[in-house]
C-alpha positions in Angstrom: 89.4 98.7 114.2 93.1 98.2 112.6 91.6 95.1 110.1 94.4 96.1 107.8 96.8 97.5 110.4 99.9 95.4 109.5 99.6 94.6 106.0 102.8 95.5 104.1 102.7 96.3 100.2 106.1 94.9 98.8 107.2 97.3 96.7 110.8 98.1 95.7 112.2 101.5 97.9 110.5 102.9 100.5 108.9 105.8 98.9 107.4 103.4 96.5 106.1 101.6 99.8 104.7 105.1 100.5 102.9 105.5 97.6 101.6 102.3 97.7 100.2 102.3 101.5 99.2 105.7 100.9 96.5 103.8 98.3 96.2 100.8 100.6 95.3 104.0 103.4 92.8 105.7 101.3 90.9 102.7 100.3 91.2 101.0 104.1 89.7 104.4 105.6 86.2 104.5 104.5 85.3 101.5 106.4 87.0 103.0 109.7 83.9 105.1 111.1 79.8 104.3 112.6 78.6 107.3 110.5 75.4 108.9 110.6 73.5 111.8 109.7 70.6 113.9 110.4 67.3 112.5 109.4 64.3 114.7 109.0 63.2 113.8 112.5 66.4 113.6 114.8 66.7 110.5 117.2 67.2 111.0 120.3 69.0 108.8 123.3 71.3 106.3 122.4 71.0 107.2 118.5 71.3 110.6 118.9 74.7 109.9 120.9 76.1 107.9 117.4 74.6 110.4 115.2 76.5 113.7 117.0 80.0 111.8 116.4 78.7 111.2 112.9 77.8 115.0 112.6 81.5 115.5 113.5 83.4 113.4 111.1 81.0 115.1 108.2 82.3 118.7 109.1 85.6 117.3 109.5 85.6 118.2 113.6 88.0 115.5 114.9 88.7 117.4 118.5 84.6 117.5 118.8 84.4 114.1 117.2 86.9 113.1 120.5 85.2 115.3 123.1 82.0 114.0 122.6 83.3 110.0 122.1 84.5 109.9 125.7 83.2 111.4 129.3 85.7 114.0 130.9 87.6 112.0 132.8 88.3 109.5 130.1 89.5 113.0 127.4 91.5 113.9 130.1 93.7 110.3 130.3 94.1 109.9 126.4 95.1 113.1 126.0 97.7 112.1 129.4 98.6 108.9 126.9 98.9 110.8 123.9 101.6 113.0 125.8 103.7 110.0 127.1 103.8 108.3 123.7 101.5 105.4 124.9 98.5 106.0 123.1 97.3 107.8 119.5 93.7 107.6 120.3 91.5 108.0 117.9 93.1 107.7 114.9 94.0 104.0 116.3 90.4 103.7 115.4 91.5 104.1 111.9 93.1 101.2 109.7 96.8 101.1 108.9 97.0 103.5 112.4 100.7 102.5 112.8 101.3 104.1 108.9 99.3 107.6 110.1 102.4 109.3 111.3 104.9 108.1 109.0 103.0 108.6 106.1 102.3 112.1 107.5 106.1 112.8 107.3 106.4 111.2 103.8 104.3 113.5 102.4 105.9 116.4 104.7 108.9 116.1 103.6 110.9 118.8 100.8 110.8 116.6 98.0 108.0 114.9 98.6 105.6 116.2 95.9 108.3 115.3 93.0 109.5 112.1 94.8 106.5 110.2 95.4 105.0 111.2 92.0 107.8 109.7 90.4 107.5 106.7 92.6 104.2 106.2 91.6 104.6 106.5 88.1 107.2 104.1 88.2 105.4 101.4 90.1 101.2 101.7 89.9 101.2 104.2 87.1 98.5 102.8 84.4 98.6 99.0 86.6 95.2 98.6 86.2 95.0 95.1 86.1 98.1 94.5 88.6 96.0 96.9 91.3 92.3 94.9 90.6 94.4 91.9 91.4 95.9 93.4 94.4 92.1 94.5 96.0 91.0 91.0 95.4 93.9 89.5 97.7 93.0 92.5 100.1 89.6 92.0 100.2 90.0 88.0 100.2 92.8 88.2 102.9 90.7 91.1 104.9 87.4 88.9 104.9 89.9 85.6 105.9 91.2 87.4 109.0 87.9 88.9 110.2 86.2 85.7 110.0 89.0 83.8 111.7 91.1 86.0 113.7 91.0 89.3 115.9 88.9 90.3 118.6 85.6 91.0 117.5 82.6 89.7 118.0 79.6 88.0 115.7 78.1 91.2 115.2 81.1 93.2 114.4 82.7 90.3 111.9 79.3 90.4 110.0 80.1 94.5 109.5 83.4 94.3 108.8 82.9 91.5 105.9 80.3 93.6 104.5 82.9 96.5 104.3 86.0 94.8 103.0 83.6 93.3 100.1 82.1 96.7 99.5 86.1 98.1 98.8 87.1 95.7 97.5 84.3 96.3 94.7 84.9 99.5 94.5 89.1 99.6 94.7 88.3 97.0 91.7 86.5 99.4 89.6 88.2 102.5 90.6 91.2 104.7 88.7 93.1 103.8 90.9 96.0 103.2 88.4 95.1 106.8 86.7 98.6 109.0 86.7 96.7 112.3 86.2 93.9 111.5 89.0 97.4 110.7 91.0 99.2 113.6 90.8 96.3 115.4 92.1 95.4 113.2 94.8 99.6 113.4 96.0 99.5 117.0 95.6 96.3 117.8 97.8 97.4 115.6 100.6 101.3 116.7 100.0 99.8 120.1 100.7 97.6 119.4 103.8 100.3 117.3 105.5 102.5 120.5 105.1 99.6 122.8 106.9 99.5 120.3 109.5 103.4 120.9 110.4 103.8 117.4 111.8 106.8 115.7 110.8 107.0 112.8 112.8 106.4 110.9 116.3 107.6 113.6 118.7 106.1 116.4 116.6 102.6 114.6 117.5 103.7 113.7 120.8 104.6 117.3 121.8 101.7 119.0 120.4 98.9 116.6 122.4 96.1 114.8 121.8 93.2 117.5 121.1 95.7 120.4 119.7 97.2 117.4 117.3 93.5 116.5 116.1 93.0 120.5 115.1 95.8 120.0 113.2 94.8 116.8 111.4 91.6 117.9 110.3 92.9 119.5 107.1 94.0 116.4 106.1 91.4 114.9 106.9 89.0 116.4 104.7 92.1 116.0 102.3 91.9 112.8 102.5 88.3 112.4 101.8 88.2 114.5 99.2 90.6 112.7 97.4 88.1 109.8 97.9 85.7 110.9 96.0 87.8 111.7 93.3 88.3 107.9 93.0 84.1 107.7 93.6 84.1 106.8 97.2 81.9 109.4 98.6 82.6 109.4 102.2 80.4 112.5 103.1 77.5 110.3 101.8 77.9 107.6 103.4 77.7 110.0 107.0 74.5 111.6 104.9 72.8 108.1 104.4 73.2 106.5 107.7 70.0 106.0 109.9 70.2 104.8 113.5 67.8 103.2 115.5 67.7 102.0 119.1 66.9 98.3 119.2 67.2 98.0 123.0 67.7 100.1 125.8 67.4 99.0 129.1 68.7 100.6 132.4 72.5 102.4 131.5 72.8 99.9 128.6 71.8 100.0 124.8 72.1 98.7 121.4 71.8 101.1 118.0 71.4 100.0 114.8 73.1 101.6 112.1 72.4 101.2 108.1 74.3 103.5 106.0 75.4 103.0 102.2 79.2 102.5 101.0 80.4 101.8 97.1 76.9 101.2 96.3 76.1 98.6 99.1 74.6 98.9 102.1 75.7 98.4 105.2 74.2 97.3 108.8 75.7 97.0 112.1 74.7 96.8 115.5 76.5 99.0 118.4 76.4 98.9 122.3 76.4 102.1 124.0 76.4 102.5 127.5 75.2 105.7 129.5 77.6 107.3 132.5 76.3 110.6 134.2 73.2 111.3 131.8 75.4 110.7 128.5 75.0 107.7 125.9 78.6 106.3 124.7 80.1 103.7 122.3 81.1 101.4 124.4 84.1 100.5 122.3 85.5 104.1 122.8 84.6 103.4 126.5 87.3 100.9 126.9 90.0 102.4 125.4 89.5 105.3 127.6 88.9 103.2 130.9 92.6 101.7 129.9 94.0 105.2 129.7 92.3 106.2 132.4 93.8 103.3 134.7 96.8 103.3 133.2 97.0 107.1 134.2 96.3 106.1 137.9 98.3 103.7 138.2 101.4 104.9 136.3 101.6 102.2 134.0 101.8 102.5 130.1 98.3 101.9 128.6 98.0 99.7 125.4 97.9 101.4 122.2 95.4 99.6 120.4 93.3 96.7 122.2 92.3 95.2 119.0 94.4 92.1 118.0 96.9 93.1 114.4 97.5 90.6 111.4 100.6 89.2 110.7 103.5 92.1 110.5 104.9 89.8 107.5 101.1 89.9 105.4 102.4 90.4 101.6 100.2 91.5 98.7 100.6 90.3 94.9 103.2 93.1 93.7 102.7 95.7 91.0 105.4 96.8 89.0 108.9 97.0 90.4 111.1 99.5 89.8 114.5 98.2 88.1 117.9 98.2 90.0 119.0 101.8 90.0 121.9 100.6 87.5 119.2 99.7 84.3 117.2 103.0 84.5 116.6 104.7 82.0 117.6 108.6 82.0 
């Protein structure tokens, strides 16, 4: 689901571009996941398959969240991929997937905290009006390419257009430009990149698929946490989604899912399709029936079978930081 996977924010250094897809990441994630909760009378089937993954991502359980999106067989392969360097499933099921690992480092790194605060207060500090500007050309651009572009179909550009307008509301509204709210948000996720002791592509690589996710999940609630700081409440969007089979027939199905986000609601239709007694998403199906035959034939499986946007995509630019020579002390 990489809508935003490519999109480059123009600032001057690269910490500053950091900080600013760090933002871009935060506001790009909500959209990412089918949630669900439980409802006072638990579906079962089909919806009961979406709503246990939904169930996951509430209490932060990524590795359950991957065990249950995928039969044996298909864990078994990604987690293969994931060793080789030829696939990050899931998080290539989040936006801006390609930034995951280098922002983890970013943040990671010994001066982190102190760098990147300083980046940010140089560039988006108190750009209120400069960032509202910047989540209409996202959201405008975001809605542009899902209509036009990608591989998705009718159902799943409806969603996605309903999700981009929804945050690009809210990254309107939000305090996004807010130094104080910030230096909290940096310092949380500075701190949970540190617990997860990656620090780049090979530490990922080395630790595997399932142990990696364990890792992550710290910064995952991090991340959502500092979410709702901004008013994004993540954990009510899983609370508020209902699912409801539609169709079902033989080992095929079709859920409906409604669930609120920034104050909008949003509806969706998925397929799911059954193999030895268990309902799937038949998205996550495919990309572990690539790994999976990639694995058996030896070949390198596709990272991502979504099509990207343009690697060159440029947002309207906040504040730039002057040439080293003009700063002040």
């Amino acid at each position: 689901m990489g809508i935003y996977g490519n999109v480059q924010v123009p600032l001057r250094n690269r910490r500053s571009t950091w900080c600013g897809a760090l933002l871009v990441a935060l506001v790009a994630m909500a959209g990412c996941s089918r949630e669900a909760a439980d409802p006072p009378k638990r579906p079962s089937g089909p919806a009961a398959a979406v709503l246990r993954l939904a169930e996951h991502l509430r209490h932060n359980d990524l590795r359950g969240f991957a065990r249950d999106a995928v039969p044996p067989a298909h864990f078994k392969a990604l987690e293969a991929a994931w060793r080789s360097g030829t696939s990050r499933w899931p998080l290539t099921e989040l936006p801006l997937d390609d930034q995951i690992e280098p922002m983890l480092s970013a943040l990671a790194a010994p001066e982190a905290l102190r760098e990147l605060k300083k980046s940010f207060d140089r560039n988006l500090a108190n750009q209120s009006r400069d960032l509202r500007q910047a989540a209409v050309s996202l959201g405008s651009f975001g809605v542009q390419y899902v209509q036009r572009e990608g591989d998705y179909s009718p159902q799943e550009r409806a969603h996605y257009v309903l999700v981009i307008n929804a945050l690009s509301e809210w990254a309107q509204q939000a305090p996004l430009g807010d130094p104080v709210r910030a230096d909290a948000a940096i310092s949380k996720l500075a701190a949970a990149a540190r617990t997860s002791g990656f620090t780049g592509e090979t530490s990922l690589r080395e630790a595997g698929m399932e142990a990696s996710l364990v890792r992550l999940e710290p910064f995952f609630a991090a991340s959502k946490n500092v979410l709702a700081s901004y008013g994004l409440l993540i954990d009510r969007s899983l609370d508020g989604l209902r699912a409801e089979v539609i169709a079902e027939q033989g080992e095929t199905a079709q859920v409906r899912l409604r669930y609120p986000l920034a104050g909008r609601e949003m509806d969706t239709v998925v397929d799911l399709e059954r193999h030895d007694g268990r309902w799937y998403l038949a998205d996550y199906l495919r990309e572990g029936e690539h790994a999976l035959q990639a694995l058996k034939s030896g070949a390198a499986p596709a990272q991502n079978t979504r099509s990207d946007m343009p690697a060159q995509t440029e947002l309207p630019q906040t504040r730039q930081a002057p040439p080293d020579d003009q700063r002040l002390p």
